[in-house]
KOLDOLUM-285700 format. One record per residue: x, y, z of N, C-alpha, C in turn. Coordinates in steps of 0.001 Angstrom, whole numbers. Layout:
+---------+---------+---------+---------+---------+---------+---------+---------+---------+
:     n_u :     n_v :     n_w :    ca_u :    ca_v :    ca_w :     c_u :     c_v :     c_w :
+---------+---------+---------+---------+---------+---------+---------+---------+---------+
:       X :       Y :       Z :       X :       Y :       Z :       X :       Y :       Z :
...
+---------+---------+---------+---------+---------+---------+---------+---------+---------+
end
This chain:
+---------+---------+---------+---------+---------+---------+---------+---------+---------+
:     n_u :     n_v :     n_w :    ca_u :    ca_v :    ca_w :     c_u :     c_v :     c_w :
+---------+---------+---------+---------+---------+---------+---------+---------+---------+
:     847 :   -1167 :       0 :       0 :       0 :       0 :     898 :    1237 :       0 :
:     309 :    2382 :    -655 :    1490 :    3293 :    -486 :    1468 :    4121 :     492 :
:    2133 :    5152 :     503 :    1960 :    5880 :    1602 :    1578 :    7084 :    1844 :
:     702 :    7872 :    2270 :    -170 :    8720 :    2226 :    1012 :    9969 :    2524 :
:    1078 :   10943 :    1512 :    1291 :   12318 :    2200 :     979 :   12731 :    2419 :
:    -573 :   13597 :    2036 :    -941 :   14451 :    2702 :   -2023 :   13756 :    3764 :
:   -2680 :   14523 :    4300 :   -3498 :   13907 :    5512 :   -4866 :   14335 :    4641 :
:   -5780 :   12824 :    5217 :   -7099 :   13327 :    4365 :   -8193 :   14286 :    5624 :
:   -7290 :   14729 :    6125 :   -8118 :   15606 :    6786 :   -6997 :   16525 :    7168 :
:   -6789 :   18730 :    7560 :   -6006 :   19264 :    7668 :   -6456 :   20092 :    8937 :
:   -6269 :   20228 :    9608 :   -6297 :   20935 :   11180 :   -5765 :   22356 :   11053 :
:   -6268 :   23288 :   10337 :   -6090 :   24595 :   10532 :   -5810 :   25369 :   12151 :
:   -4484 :   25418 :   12425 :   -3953 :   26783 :   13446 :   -4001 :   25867 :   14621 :
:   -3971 :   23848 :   14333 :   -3557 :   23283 :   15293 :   -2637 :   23428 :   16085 :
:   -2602 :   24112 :   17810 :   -1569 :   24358 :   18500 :    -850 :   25362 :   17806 :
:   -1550 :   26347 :   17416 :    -789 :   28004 :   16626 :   -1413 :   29089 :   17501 :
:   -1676 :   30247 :   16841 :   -1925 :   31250 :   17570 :   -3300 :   31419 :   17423 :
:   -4270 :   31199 :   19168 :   -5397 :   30994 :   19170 :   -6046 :   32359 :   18324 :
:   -7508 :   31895 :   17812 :   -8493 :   32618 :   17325 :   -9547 :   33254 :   18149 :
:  -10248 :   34209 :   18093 :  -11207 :   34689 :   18668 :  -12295 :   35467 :   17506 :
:  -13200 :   35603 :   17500 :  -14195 :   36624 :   16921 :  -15337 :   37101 :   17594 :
:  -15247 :   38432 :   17438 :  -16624 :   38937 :   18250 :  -17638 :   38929 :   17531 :
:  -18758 :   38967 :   18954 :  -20072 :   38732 :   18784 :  -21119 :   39681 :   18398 :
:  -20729 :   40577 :   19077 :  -21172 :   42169 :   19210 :  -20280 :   42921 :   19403 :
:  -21007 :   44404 :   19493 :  -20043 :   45522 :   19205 :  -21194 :   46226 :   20455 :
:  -21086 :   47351 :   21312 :  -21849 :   48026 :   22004 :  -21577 :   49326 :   22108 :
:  -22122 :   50274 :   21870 :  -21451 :   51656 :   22507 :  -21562 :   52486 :   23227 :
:  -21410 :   52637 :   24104 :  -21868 :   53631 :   25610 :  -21354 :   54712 :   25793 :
:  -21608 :   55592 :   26512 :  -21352 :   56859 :   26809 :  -19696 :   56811 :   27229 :
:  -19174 :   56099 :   27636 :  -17571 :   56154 :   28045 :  -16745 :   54668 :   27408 :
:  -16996 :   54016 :   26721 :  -16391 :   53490 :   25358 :  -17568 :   52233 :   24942 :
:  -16453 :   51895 :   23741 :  -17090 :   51102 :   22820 :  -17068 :   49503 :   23018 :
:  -17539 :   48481 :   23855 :  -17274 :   47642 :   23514 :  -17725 :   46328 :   22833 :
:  -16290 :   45328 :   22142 :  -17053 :   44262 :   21310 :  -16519 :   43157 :   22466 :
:  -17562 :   42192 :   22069 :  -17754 :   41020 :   22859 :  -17965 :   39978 :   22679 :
:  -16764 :   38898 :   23166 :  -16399 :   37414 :   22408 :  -16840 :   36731 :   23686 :
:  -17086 :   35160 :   22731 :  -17248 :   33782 :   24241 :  -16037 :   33992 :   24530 :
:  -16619 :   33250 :   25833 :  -15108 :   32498 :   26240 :  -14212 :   31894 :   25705 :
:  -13404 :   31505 :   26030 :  -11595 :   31415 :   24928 :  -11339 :   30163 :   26364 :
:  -10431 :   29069 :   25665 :   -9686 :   28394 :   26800 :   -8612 :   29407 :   27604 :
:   -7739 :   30784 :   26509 :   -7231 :   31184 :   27142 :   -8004 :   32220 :   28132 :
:   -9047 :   32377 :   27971 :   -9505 :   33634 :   29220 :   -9881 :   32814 :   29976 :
:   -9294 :   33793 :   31224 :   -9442 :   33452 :   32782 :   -8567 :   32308 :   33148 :
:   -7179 :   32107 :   32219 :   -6524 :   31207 :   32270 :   -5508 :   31849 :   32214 :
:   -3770 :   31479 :   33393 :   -2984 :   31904 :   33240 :   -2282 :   32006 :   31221 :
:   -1849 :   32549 :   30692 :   -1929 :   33181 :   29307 :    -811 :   34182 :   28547 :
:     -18 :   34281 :   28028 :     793 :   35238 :   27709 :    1408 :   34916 :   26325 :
:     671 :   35739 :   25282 :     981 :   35644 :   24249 :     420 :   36342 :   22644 :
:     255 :   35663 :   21459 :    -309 :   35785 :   20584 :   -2021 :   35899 :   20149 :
:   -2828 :   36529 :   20201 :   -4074 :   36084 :   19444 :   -4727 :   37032 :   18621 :
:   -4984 :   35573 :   17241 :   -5354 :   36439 :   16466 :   -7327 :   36604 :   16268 :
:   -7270 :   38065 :   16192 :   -9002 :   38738 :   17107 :   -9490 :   39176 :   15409 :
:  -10336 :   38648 :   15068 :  -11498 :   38837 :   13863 :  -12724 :   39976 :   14713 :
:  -12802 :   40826 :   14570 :  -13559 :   41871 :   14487 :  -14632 :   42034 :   13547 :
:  -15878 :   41372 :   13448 :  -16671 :   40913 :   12938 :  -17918 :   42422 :   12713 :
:  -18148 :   43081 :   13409 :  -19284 :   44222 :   13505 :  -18635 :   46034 :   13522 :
:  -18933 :   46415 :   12733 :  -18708 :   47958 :   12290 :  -19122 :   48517 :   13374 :
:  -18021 :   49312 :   13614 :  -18433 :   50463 :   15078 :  -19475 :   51373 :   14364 :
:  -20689 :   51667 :   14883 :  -21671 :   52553 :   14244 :  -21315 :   53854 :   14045 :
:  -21631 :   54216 :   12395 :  -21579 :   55335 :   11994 :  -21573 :   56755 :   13373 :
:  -20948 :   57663 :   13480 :  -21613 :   58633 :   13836 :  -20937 :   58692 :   15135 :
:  -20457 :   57577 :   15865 :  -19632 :   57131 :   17149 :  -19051 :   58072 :   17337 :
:  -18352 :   58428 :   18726 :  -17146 :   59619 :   18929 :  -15928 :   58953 :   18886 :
:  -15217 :   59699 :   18002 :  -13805 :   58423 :   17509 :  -12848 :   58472 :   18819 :
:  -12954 :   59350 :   19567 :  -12520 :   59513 :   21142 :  -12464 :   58598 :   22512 :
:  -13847 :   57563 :   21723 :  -13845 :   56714 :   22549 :  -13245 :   55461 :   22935 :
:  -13015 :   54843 :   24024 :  -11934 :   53562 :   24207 :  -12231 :   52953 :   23460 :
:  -11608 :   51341 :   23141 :  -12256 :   50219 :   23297 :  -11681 :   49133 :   24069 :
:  -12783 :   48462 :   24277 :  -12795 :   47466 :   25366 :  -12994 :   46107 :   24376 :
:  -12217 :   44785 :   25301 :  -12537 :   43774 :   25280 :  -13360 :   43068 :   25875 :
:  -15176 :   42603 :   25810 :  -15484 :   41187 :   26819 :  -15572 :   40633 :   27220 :
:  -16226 :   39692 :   27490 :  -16032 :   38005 :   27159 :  -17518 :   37767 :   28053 :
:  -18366 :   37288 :   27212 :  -19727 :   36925 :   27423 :  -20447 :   38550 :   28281 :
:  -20140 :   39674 :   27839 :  -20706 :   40360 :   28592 :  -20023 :   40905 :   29900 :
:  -19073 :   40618 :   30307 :  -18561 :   40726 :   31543 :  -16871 :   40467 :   31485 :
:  -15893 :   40391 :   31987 :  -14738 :   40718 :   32189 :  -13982 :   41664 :   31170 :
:  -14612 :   43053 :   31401 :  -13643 :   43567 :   30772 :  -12506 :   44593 :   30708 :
:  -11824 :   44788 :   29559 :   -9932 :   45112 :   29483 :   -9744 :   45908 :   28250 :
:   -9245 :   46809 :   28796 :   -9143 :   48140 :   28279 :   -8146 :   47322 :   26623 :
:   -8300 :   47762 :   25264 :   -7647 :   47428 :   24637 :   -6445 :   48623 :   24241 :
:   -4665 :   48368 :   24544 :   -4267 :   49587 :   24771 :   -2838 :   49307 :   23216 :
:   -2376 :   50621 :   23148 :   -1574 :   50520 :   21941 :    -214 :   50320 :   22603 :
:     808 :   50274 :   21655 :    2219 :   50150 :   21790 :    2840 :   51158 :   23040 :
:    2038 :   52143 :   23311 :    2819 :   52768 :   24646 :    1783 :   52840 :   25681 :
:     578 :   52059 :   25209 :     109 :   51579 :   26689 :   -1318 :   52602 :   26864 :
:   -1525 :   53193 :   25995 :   -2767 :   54469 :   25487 :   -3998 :   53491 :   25260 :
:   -4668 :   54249 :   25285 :   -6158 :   53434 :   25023 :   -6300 :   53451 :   23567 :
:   -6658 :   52360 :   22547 :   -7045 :   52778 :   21690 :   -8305 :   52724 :   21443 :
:   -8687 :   53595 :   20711 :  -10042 :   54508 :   20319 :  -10787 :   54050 :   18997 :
:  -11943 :   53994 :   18870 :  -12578 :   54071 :   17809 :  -12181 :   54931 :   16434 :
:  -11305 :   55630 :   16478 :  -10633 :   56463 :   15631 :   -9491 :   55781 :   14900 :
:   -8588 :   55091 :   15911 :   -7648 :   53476 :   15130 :   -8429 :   52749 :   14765 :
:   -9504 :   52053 :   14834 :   -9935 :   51190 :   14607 :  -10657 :   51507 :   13219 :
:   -9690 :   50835 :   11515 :  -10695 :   51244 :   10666 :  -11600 :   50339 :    9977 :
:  -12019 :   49833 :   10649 :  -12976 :   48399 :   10280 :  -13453 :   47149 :   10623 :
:  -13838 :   46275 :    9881 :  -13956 :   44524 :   10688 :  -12619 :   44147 :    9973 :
:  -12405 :   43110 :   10518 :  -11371 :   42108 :   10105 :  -10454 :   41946 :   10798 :
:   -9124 :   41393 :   10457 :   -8227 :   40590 :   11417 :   -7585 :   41388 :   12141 :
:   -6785 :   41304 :   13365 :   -6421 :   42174 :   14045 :   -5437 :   41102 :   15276 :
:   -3763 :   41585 :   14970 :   -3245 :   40692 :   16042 :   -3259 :   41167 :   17114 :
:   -3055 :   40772 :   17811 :   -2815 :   41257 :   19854 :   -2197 :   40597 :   20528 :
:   -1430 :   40969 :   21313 :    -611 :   40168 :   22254 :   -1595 :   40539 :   24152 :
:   -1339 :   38968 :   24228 :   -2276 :   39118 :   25414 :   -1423 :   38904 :   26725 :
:   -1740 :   39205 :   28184 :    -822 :   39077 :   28814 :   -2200 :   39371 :   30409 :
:   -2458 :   37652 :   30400 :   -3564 :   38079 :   31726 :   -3125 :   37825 :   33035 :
:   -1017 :   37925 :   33132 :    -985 :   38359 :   34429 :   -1455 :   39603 :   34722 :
:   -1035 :   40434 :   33913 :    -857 :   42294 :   33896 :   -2190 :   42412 :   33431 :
:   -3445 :   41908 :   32887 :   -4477 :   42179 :   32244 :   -3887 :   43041 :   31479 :
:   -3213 :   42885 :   30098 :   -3304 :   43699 :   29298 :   -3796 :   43239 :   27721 :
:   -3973 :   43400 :   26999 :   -4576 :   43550 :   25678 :   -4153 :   44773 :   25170 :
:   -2726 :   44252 :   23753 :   -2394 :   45112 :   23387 :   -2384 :   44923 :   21627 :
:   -3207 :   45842 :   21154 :   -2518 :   45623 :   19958 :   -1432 :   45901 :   18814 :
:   -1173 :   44749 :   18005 :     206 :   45130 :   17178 :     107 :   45252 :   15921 :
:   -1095 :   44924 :   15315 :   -1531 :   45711 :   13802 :   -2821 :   46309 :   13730 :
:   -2992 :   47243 :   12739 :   -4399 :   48082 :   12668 :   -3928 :   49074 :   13350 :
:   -2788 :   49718 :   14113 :   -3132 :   50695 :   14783 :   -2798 :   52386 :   13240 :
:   -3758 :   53174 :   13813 :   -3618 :   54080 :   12289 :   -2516 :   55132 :   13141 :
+---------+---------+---------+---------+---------+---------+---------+---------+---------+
end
Protein backbone atom coordinates (compact mmCIF):
# COMPACT_ATOMS: atom_id res chain seq x y z
CA UNK A 1 0.00 0.00 0.00
CA UNK A 2 1.49 3.29 -0.49
CA UNK A 3 1.96 5.88 1.60
CA UNK A 4 -0.17 8.72 2.23
CA UNK A 5 1.29 12.32 2.20
CA UNK A 6 -0.94 14.45 2.70
CA UNK A 7 -3.50 13.91 5.51
CA UNK A 8 -7.10 13.33 4.37
CA UNK A 9 -8.12 15.61 6.79
CA UNK A 10 -6.01 19.26 7.67
CA UNK A 11 -6.30 20.93 11.18
CA UNK A 12 -6.09 24.59 10.53
CA UNK A 13 -3.95 26.78 13.45
CA UNK A 14 -3.56 23.28 15.29
CA UNK A 15 -1.57 24.36 18.50
CA UNK A 16 -0.79 28.00 16.63
CA UNK A 17 -1.92 31.25 17.57
CA UNK A 18 -5.40 30.99 19.17
CA UNK A 19 -8.49 32.62 17.33
CA UNK A 20 -11.21 34.69 18.67
CA UNK A 21 -14.19 36.62 16.92
CA UNK A 22 -16.62 38.94 18.25
CA UNK A 23 -20.07 38.73 18.78
CA UNK A 24 -21.17 42.17 19.21
CA UNK A 25 -20.04 45.52 19.20
CA UNK A 26 -21.85 48.03 22.00
CA UNK A 27 -21.45 51.66 22.51
CA UNK A 28 -21.87 53.63 25.61
CA UNK A 29 -21.35 56.86 26.81
CA UNK A 30 -17.57 56.15 28.04
CA UNK A 31 -16.39 53.49 25.36
CA UNK A 32 -17.09 51.10 22.82
CA UNK A 33 -17.27 47.64 23.51
CA UNK A 34 -17.05 44.26 21.31
CA UNK A 35 -17.75 41.02 22.86
CA UNK A 36 -16.40 37.41 22.41
CA UNK A 37 -17.25 33.78 24.24
CA UNK A 38 -15.11 32.50 26.24
CA UNK A 39 -11.59 31.42 24.93
CA UNK A 40 -9.69 28.39 26.80
CA UNK A 41 -7.23 31.18 27.14
CA UNK A 42 -9.51 33.63 29.22
CA UNK A 43 -9.44 33.45 32.78
CA UNK A 44 -6.52 31.21 32.27
CA UNK A 45 -2.98 31.90 33.24
CA UNK A 46 -1.93 33.18 29.31
CA UNK A 47 0.79 35.24 27.71
CA UNK A 48 0.98 35.64 24.25
CA UNK A 49 -0.31 35.79 20.58
CA UNK A 50 -4.07 36.08 19.44
CA UNK A 51 -5.35 36.44 16.47
CA UNK A 52 -9.00 38.74 17.11
CA UNK A 53 -11.50 38.84 13.86
CA UNK A 54 -13.56 41.87 14.49
CA UNK A 55 -16.67 40.91 12.94
CA UNK A 56 -19.28 44.22 13.51
CA UNK A 57 -18.71 47.96 12.29
CA UNK A 58 -18.43 50.46 15.08
CA UNK A 59 -21.67 52.55 14.24
CA UNK A 60 -21.58 55.33 11.99
CA UNK A 61 -21.61 58.63 13.84
CA UNK A 62 -19.63 57.13 17.15
CA UNK A 63 -17.15 59.62 18.93
CA UNK A 64 -13.81 58.42 17.51
CA UNK A 65 -12.52 59.51 21.14
CA UNK A 66 -13.85 56.71 22.55
CA UNK A 67 -11.93 53.56 24.21
CA UNK A 68 -12.26 50.22 23.30
CA UNK A 69 -12.80 47.47 25.37
CA UNK A 70 -12.54 43.77 25.28
CA UNK A 71 -15.48 41.19 26.82
CA UNK A 72 -16.03 38.01 27.16
CA UNK A 73 -19.73 36.92 27.42
CA UNK A 74 -20.71 40.36 28.59
CA UNK A 75 -18.56 40.73 31.54
CA UNK A 76 -14.74 40.72 32.19
CA UNK A 77 -13.64 43.57 30.77
CA UNK A 78 -9.93 45.11 29.48
CA UNK A 79 -9.14 48.14 28.28
CA UNK A 80 -7.65 47.43 24.64
CA UNK A 81 -4.27 49.59 24.77
CA UNK A 82 -1.57 50.52 21.94
CA UNK A 83 2.22 50.15 21.79
CA UNK A 84 2.82 52.77 24.65
CA UNK A 85 0.11 51.58 26.69
CA UNK A 86 -2.77 54.47 25.49
CA UNK A 87 -6.16 53.43 25.02
CA UNK A 88 -7.04 52.78 21.69
CA UNK A 89 -10.04 54.51 20.32
CA UNK A 90 -12.58 54.07 17.81
CA UNK A 91 -10.63 56.46 15.63
CA UNK A 92 -7.65 53.48 15.13
CA UNK A 93 -9.93 51.19 14.61
CA UNK A 94 -10.69 51.24 10.67
CA UNK A 95 -12.98 48.40 10.28
CA UNK A 96 -13.96 44.52 10.69
CA UNK A 97 -11.37 42.11 10.10
CA UNK A 98 -8.23 40.59 11.42
CA UNK A 99 -6.42 42.17 14.05
CA UNK A 100 -3.24 40.69 16.04
CA UNK A 101 -2.81 41.26 19.85
CA UNK A 102 -0.61 40.17 22.25
CA UNK A 103 -2.28 39.12 25.41
CA UNK A 104 -0.82 39.08 28.81
CA UNK A 105 -3.56 38.08 31.73
CA UNK A 106 -0.98 38.36 34.43
CA UNK A 107 -0.86 42.29 33.90
CA UNK A 108 -4.48 42.18 32.24
CA UNK A 109 -3.30 43.70 29.30
CA UNK A 110 -4.58 43.55 25.68
CA UNK A 111 -2.39 45.11 23.39
CA UNK A 112 -2.52 45.62 19.96
CA UNK A 113 0.21 45.13 17.18
CA UNK A 114 -1.53 45.71 13.80
CA UNK A 115 -4.40 48.08 12.67
CA UNK A 116 -3.13 50.69 14.78
CA UNK A 117 -3.62 54.08 12.29
Amino acid sequence: MPTQVLPARINVNQFGIPTVSSNAVSVGTAQVAFDFNNHPTIGQPFRGLVIVRLNQVIPTGTTGTLPIVFTSDGSNTVNLVGFNGDNITVADIPGTGIYLVFVDSQSNTVQLLTGIV
